[in-house]
MIMIVO-855823 format. One record per residue (C-alpha): x negated, y, z negated; residue in three letters. Coordinates in steps of 0.2 Angstrom, whole numbers, always signed. Layout:
residues N
PT	X	Y	Z	code
PT	X	Y	Z	ALA
...
END
This chain:
residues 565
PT	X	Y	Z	code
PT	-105	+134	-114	UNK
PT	-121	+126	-105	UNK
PT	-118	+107	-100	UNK
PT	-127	+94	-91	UNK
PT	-118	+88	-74	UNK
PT	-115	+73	-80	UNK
PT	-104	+81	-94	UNK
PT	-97	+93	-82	UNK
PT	-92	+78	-72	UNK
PT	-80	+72	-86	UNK
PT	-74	+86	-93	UNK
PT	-67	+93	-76	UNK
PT	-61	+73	-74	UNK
PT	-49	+78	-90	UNK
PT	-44	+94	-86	UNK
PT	-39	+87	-68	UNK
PT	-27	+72	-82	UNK
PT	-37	+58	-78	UNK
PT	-38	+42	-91	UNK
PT	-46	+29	-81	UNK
PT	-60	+27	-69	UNK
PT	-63	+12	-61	UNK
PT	-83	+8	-58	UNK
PT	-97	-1	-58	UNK
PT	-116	+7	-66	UNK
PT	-134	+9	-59	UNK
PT	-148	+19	-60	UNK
PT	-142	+35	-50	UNK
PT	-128	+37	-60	UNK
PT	-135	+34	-78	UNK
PT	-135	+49	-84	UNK
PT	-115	+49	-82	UNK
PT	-113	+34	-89	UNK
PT	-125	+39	-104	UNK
PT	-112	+53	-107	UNK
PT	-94	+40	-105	UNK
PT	-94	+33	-122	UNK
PT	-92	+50	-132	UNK
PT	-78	+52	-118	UNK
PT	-58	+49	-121	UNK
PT	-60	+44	-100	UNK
PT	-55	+24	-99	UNK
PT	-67	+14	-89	UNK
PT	-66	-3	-81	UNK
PT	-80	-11	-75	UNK
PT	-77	-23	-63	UNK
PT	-88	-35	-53	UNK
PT	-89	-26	-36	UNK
PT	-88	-10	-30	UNK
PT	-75	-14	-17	UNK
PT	-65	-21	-29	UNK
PT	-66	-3	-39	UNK
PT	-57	+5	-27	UNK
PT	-44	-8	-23	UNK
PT	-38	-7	-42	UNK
PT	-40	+12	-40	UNK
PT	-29	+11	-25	UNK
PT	-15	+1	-33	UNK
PT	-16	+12	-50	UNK
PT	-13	+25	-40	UNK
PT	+1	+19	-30	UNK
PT	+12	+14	-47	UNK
PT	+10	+29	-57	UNK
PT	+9	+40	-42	UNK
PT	-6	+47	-50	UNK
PT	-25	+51	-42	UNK
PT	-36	+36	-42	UNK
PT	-53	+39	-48	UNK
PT	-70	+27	-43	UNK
PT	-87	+30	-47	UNK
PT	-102	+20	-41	UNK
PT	-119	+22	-39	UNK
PT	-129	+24	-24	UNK
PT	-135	+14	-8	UNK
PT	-125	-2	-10	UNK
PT	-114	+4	-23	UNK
PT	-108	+17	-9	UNK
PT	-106	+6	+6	UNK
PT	-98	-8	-4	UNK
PT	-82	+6	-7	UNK
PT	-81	+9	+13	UNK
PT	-68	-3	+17	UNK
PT	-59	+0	+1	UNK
PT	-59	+17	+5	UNK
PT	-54	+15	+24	UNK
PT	-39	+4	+15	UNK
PT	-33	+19	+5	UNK
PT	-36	+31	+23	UNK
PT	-24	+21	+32	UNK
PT	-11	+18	+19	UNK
PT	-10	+38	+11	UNK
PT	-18	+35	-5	UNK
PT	-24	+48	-15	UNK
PT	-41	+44	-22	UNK
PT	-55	+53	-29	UNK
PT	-74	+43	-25	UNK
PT	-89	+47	-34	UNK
PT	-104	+40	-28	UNK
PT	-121	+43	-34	UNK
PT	-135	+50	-24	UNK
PT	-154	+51	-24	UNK
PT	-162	+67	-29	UNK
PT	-159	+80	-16	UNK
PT	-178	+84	-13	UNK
PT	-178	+66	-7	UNK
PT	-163	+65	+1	UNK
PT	-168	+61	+19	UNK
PT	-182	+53	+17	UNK
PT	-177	+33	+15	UNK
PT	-177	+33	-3	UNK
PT	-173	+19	-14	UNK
PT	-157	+15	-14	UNK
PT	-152	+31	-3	UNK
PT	-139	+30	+12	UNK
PT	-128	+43	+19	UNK
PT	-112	+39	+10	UNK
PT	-105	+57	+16	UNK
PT	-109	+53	+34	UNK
PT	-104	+34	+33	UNK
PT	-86	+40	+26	UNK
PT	-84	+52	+37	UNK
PT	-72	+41	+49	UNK
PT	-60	+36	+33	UNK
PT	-59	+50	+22	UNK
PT	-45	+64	+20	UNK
PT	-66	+75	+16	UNK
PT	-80	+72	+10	UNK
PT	-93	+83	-3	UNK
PT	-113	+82	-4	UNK
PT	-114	+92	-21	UNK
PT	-132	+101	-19	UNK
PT	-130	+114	-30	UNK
PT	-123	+111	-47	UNK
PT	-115	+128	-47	UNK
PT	-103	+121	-36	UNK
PT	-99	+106	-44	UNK
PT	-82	+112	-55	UNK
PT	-75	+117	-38	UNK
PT	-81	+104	-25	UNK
PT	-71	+95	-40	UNK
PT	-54	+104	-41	UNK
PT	-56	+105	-23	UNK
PT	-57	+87	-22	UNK
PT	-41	+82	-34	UNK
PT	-33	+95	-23	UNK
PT	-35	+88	-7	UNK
PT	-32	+71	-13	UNK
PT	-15	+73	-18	UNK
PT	-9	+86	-7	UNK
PT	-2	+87	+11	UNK
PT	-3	+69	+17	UNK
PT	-13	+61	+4	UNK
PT	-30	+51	+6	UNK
PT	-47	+47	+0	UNK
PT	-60	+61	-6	UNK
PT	-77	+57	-9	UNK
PT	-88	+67	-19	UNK
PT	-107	+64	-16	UNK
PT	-118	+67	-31	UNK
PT	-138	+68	-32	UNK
PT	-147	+65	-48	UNK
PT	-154	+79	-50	UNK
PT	-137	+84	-50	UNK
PT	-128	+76	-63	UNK
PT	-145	+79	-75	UNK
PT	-147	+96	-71	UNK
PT	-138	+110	-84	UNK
PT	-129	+126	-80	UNK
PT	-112	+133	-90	UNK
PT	-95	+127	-90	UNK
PT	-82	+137	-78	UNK
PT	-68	+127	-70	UNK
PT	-56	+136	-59	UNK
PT	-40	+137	-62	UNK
PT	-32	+134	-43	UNK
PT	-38	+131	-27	UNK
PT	-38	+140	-10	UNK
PT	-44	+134	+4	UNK
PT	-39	+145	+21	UNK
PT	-41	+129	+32	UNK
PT	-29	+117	+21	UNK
PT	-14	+124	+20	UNK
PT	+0	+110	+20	UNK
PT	+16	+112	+25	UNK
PT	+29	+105	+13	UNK
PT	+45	+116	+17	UNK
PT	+58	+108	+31	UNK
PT	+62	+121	+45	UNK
PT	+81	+128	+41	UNK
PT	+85	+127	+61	UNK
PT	+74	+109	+66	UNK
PT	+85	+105	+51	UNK
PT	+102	+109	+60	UNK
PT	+96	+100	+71	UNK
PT	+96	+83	+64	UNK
PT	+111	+84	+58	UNK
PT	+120	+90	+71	UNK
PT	+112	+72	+78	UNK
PT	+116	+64	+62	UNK
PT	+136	+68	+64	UNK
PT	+136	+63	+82	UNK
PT	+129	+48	+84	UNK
PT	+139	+31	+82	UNK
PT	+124	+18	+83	UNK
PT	+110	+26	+70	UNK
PT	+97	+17	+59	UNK
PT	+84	+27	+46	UNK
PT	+68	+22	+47	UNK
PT	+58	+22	+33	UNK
PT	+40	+23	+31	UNK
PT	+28	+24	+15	UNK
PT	+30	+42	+15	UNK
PT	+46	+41	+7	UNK
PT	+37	+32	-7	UNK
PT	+23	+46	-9	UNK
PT	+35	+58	-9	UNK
PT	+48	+51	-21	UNK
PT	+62	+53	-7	UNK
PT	+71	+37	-10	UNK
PT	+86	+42	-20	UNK
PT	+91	+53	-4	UNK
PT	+86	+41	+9	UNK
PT	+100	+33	-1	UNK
PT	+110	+46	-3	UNK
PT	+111	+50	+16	UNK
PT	+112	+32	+22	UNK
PT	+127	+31	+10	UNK
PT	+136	+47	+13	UNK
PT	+134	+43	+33	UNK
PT	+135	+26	+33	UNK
PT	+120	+24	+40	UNK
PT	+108	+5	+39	UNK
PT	+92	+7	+33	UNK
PT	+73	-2	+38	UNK
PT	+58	+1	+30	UNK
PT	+40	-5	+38	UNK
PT	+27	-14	+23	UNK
PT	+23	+1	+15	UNK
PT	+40	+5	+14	UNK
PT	+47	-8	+6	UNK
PT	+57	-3	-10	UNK
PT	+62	+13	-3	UNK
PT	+77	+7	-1	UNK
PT	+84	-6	-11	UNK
PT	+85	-23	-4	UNK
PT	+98	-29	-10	UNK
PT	+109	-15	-2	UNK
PT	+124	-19	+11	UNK
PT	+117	-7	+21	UNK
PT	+100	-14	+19	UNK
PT	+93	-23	+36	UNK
PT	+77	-27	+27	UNK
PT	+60	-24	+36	UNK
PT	+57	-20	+53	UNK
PT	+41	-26	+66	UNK
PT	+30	-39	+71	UNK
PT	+34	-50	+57	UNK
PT	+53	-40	+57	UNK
PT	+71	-49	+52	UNK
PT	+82	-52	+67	UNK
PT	+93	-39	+63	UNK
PT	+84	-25	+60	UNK
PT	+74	-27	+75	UNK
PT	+89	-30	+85	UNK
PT	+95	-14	+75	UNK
PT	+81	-3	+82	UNK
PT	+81	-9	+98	UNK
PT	+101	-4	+101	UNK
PT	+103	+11	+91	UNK
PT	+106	+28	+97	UNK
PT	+98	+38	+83	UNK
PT	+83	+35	+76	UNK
PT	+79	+44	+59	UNK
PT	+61	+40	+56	UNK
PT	+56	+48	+39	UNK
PT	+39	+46	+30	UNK
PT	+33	+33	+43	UNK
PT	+21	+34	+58	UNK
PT	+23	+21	+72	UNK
PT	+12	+7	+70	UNK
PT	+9	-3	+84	UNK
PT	+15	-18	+73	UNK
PT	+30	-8	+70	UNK
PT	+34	-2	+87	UNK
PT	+32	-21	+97	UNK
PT	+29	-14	+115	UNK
PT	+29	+5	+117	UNK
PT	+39	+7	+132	UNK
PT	+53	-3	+127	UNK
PT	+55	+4	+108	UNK
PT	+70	+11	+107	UNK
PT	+75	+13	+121	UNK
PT	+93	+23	+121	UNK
PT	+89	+32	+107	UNK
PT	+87	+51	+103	UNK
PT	+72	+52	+87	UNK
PT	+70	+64	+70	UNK
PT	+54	+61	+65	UNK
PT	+52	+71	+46	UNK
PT	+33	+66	+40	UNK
PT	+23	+79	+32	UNK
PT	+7	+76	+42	UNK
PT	+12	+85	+60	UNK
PT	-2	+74	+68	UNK
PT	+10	+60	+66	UNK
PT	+22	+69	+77	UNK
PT	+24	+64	+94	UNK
PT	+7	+51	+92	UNK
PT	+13	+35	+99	UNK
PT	+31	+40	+102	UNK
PT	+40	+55	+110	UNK
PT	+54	+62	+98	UNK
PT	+70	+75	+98	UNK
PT	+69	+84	+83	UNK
PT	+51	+84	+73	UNK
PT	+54	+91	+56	UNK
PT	+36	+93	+49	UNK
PT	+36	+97	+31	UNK
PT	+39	+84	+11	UNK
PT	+51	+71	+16	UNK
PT	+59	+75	-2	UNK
PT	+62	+93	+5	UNK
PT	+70	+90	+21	UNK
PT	+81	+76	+17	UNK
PT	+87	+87	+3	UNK
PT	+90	+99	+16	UNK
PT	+97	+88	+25	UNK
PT	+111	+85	+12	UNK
PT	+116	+101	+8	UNK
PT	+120	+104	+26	UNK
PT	+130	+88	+26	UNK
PT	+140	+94	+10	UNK
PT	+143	+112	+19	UNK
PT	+150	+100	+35	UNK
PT	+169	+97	+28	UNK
PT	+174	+81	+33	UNK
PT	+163	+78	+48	UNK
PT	+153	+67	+38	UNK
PT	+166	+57	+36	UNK
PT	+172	+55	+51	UNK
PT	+155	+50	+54	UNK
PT	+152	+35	+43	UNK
PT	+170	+30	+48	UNK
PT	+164	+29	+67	UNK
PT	+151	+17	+62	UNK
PT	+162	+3	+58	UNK
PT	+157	-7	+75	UNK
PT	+140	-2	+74	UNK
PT	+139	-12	+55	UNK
PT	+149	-26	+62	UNK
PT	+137	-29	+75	UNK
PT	+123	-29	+62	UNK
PT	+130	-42	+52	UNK
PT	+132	-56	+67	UNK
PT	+117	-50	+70	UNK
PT	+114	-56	+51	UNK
PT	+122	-70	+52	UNK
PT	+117	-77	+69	UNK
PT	+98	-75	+65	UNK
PT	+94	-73	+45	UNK
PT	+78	-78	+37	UNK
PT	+77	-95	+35	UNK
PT	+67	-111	+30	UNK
PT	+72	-128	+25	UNK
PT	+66	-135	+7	UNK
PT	+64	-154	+7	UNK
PT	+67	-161	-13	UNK
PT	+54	-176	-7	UNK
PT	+44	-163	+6	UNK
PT	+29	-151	+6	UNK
PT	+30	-136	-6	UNK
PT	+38	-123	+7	UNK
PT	+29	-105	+5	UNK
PT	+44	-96	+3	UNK
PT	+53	-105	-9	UNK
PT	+39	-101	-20	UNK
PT	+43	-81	-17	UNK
PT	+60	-83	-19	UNK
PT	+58	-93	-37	UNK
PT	+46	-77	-41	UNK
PT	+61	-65	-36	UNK
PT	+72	-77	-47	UNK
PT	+63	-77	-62	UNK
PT	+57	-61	-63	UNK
PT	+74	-54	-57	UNK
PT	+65	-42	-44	UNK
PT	+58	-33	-58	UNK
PT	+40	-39	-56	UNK
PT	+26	-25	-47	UNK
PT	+21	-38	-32	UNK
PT	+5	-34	-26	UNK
PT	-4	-46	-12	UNK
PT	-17	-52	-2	UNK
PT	-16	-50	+19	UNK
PT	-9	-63	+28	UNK
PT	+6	-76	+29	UNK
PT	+5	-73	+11	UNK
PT	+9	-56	+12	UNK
PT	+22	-57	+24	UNK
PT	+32	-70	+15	UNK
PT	+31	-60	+1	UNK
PT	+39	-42	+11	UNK
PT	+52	-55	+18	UNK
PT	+58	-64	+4	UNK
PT	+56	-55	-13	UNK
PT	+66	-41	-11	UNK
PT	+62	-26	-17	UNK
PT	+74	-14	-26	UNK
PT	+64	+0	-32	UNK
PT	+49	+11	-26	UNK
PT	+30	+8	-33	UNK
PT	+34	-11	-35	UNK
PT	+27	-18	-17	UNK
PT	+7	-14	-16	UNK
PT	-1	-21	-1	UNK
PT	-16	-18	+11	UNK
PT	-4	-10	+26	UNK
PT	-14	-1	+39	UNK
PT	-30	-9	+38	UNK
PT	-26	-25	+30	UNK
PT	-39	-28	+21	UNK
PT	-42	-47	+14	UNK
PT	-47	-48	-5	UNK
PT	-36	-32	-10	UNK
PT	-23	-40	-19	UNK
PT	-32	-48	-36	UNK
PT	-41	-29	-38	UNK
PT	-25	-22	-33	UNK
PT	-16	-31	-48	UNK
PT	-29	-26	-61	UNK
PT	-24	-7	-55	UNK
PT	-5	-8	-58	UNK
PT	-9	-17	-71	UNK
PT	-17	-4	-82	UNK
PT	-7	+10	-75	UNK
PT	+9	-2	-82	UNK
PT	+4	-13	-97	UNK
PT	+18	-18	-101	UNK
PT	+24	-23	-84	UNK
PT	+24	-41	-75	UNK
PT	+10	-39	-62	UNK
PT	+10	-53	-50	UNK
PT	-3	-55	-35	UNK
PT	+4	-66	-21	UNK
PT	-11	-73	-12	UNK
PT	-17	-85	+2	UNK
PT	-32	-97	-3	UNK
PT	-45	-87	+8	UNK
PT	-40	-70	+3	UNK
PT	-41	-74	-15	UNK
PT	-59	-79	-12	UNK
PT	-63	-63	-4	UNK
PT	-63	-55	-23	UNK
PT	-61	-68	-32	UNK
PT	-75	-61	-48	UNK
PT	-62	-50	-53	UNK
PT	-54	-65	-62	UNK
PT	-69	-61	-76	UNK
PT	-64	-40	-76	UNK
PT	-44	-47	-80	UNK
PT	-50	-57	-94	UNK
PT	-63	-44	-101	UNK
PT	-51	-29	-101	UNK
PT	-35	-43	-106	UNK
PT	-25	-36	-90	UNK
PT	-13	-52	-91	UNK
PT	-10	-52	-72	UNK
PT	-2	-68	-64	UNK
PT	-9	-73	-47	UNK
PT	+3	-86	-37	UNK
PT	-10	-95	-21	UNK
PT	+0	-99	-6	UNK
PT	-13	-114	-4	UNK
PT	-11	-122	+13	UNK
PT	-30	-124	+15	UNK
PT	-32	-112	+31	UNK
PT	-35	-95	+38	UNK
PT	-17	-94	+39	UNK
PT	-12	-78	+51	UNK
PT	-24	-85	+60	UNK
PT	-21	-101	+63	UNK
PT	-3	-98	+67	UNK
PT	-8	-89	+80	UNK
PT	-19	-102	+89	UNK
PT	-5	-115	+84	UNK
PT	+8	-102	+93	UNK
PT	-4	-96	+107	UNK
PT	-20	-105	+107	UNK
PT	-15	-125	+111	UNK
PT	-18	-127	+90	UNK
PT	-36	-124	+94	UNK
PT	-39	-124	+77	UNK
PT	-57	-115	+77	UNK
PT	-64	-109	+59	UNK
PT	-49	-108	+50	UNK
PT	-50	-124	+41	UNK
PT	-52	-120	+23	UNK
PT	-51	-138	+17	UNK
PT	-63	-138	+3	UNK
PT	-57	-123	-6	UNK
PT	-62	-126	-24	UNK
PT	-52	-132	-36	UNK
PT	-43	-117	-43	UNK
PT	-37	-123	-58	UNK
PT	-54	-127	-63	UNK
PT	-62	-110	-57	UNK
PT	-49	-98	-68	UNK
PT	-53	-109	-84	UNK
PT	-72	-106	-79	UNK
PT	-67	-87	-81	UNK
PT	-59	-90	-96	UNK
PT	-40	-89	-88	UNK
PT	-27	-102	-88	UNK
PT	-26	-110	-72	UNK
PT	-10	-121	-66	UNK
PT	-5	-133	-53	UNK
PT	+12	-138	-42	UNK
PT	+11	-151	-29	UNK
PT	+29	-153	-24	UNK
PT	+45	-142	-24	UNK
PT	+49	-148	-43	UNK
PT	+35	-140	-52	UNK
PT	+36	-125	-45	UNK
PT	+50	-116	-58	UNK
PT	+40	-124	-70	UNK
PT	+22	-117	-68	UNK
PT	+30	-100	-64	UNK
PT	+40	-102	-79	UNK
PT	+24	-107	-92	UNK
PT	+14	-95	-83	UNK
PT	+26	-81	-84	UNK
PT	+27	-85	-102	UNK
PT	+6	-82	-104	UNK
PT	+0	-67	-111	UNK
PT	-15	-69	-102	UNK
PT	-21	-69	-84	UNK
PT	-14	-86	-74	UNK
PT	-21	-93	-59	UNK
PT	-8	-105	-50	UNK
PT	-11	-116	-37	UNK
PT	+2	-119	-24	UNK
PT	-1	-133	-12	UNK
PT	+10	-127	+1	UNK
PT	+14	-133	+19	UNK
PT	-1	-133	+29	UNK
PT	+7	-128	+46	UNK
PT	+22	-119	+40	UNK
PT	+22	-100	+52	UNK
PT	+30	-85	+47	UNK
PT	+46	-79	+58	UNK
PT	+54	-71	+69	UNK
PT	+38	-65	+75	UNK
PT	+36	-54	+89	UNK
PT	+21	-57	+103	UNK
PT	+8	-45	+105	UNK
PT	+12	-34	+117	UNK
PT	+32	-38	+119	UNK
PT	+47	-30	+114	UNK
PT	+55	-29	+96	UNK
PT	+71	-40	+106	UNK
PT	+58	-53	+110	UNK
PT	+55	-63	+93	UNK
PT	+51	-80	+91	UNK
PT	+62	-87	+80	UNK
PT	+57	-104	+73	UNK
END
């Protein structure tokens, strides 16, 4: 059957399961959007394109489905980039369609024309100019492929005018094949014997757990083999929930803004079992000094990864799933030397726990005091019985939120990891919000970040996404600030925000409900009305000004080396 582009666009868009695109109009894409009301496709429009793919992004982290975005041309494109970059870094898979002009002008300076393909070069998994609509049913399949595949990651599809308005006939391909892209996904049987001959050997390990193990739905084994060896578990951000925190063999997360004795853990073990993650710098601390009498399994799927920043012992490149249930069955063919293995870790776990003890996370909560930060996160973890999805901005805010709400089940932390990105977390919540209705959705935020994309207070209320955002409200730059408090002499230069509006006022003027606390009293209470709401809910927490985030380890020190109050 003989279609338009713009109706081939959609109908490949079903065929590939999709039921929401997150976008924003203009006039390089009309033609699509003429064609989306007589489609079943779900679309929310949101007020910038950036947000798009933020809310893209976290709809695809909580139902481990492809996010989809399409904008138009020129500014519609470049607004995505960071977006986009944000989803690179983390391994989301996303699908970006971005208007073009028509291809005879393409390279000419035409209205509204940059080179969105060239741009995104940088931060895409692969990128498409579609030139030829014959090609446009399998840049597409292509595109969903390589997405979700391998490691997963952003994929933009460009697509001129004349394109999308062109006609031709309807043939989608049934699979893919691509003789460049060929992922491995199956864990080597001897790298496999490996790491458990290590695994049984060792009397000091630690798993190390990355967001890999979240993509790949590996958790219940990480579980399984920390358990069956009695091995302690860390996670880095995007890891949190792969593990449950509220675990006895939970050490909680590891790095820069780490607990004491999961740093402390890393530092002294003598196995490393590094699974789905890839050895950020804020995770590592000092390079030379990261671990330093340990051996290292690295299992990620991405062999780039391997051997990047550190050396290792035993890389196992191929699903985490699929090795760590290798993994297993080696373990249950091993008699009782796993056993015997978990029972020679009894020292090793009491050395955790001083380690626990000596150093937990702490803060002190005056009744007649400032609003403390994290009490405000741990009345969240209280009231929604960790069963909340927690998105957030980037910042102290964010941080607070990884330390203390602690998270017990996978695809219920959804932050900004690798690149951090300021004004995810309000989008972000829209996402998971419509890829779970009928869960709680609360962004934790900093007062700056939350300005950053703040407009999509008026896409919540349109589209009734009751999501919940808690403000961290301490009236700076907050990261920021700590650090010239910590290292600068308080040097306090731009990162005042005193002057913030009134947020109350501002979500009302959306057309949200927006509440107040001003000291430790109030604060069950606003989370308990706004909890309550079945609308979206803007509170405002006027927080400690100066309070910091610890431990904290130093740019350029080790993982030993945290500053603790």
């Amino acid at each position: 059957m003989e279609m338009t582009g713009a109706q081939i666009l959609l109908e490949s868009l079903q065929r590939e399961g999709v039921e929401v695109i997150f976008g924003y109009p203009g006039a390089a894409l009309i033609d699509i959007y003429d064609e989306l009301p007589k489609s079943p496709i779900r679309h929310i429009l949101v007020r910038h394109e950036q947000a798009a793919v933020h809310a893209a992004d976290a709809y695809a982290r909580a139902s481990g489905k492809v996010g989809v975005v399409l904008v138009t041309s020129g500014p519609g494109a470049t607004n995505t980039v960071t977006g986009i970059a944000s989803a690179f870094m983390d391994s989301v898979p996303l699908v970006v369609l971005t208007g073009q002009v028509p291809t005879a002008v393409i390279g000419n300076d035409a209205f509204q024309e940059v080179d969105i393909v060239g741009i995104t070069r940088p931060c895409t998994k692969h990128n498409y100019l579609v030139k030829d609509i014959e090609r446009l049913t399998t840049v597409l399949k292509e595109a969903f492929y390589l997405a979700s595949t391998g490691r997963p990651g952003p994929v933009l599809v460009d697509l001129p005018k004349d394109v999308t308005n062109g006609r031709t006939e309807f043939k989608y391909p049934r699979k893919v094949t691509l003789r460049s892209y060929r992922p491995n996904t199956e864990a080597h049987v001897g790298q496999v014997r490996k790491a458990v001959a290590l695994l049984l050997k060792a009397t000091r390990p630690v798993i190390y757990a990355g967001g890999g193990v979240i993509h790949s739905g590996a958790h219940k084994e990480v579980r399984l083999l920390a358990e069956k060896l009695s091995i302690p578990v860390t996670t880095t951000l995007m890891g949190l929930g792969g593990f449950p925190g509220d675990h006895p063999l939970w050490l909680g997360m590891l790095g820069m803004h780490g607990t004491y004795q999961a740093n402390m853990s890393v530092a002294g073990c003598d196995l490393l079992v590094a699974i789905g993650a890839r050895f950020d710098d804020r995770v590592t601390g000092k390079i030379d000094e990261f671990c330093p009498e340990a051996q290292i399994i690295h299992i990620d799927i991405d062999p780039t990864t391997i051997k990047k920043n550190v050396s290792v012992d035993v890389p196992i490149v191929a699903d985490c799933k699929n090795a760590l249930i290798k993994v297993l069955a080696q373990l249950d063919e091993a008699g009782k030397a796993p056993a015997e293995a978990a029972a020679s870790r009894t020292a090793w776990l009491e050395q955790i726990e001083a380690w626990r003890s000596t150093h937990p996370l702490h803060y002190e909560q005056a009744e007649d005091g400032p609003i403390k930060p994290q009490y405000v996160i741990e009345e969240i973890y209280r009231l929604t019985k960790g069963k909340a999805i927690i998105t957030t901005e980037v910042g102290q805010n964010q941080m607070w939120a990884a330390q203390y709400y602690h998270f017990t089940q996978p695809r219920t932390l959804i932050t900004s990891g690798g690149l951090g990105a300021m004004g995810f977390g309000l989008p972000a919540a829209l996402g998971a919000q419509v890829a779970h209705p009928k869960k709680m959705v609360i962004d934790v935020a900093g007062d700056g970040s939350i300005q950053m994309n703040i407009q999509e207070l008026a896409t919540a209320v349109e589209n009734n996404l009751p999501v919940k955002i808690a403000i961290l409200n301490n009236q700076f730059l907050g990261m920021v600030r700590q650090w010239q408090q910590l290292f600068y002499d308080k040097r306090y230069s731009c990162t005042s925000m005193v002057g913030a509006p009134d947020f109350v006022k501002l979500a009302e003027a959306y057309g949200a409900v927006g509440l107040r606390a001003e000291k430790p009293s109030e604060v069950p209470e606003v989370l308990k009305k706004a909890l309550a709401i079945d609308r979206p809910v803007v509170m405002d927490f006027l927080v400690d000004r100066e309070e910091c985030v610890y431990p904290m380890v130093p740019a350029g020190a080790s993982l030993t080396q945290m500053m603790l109050a």
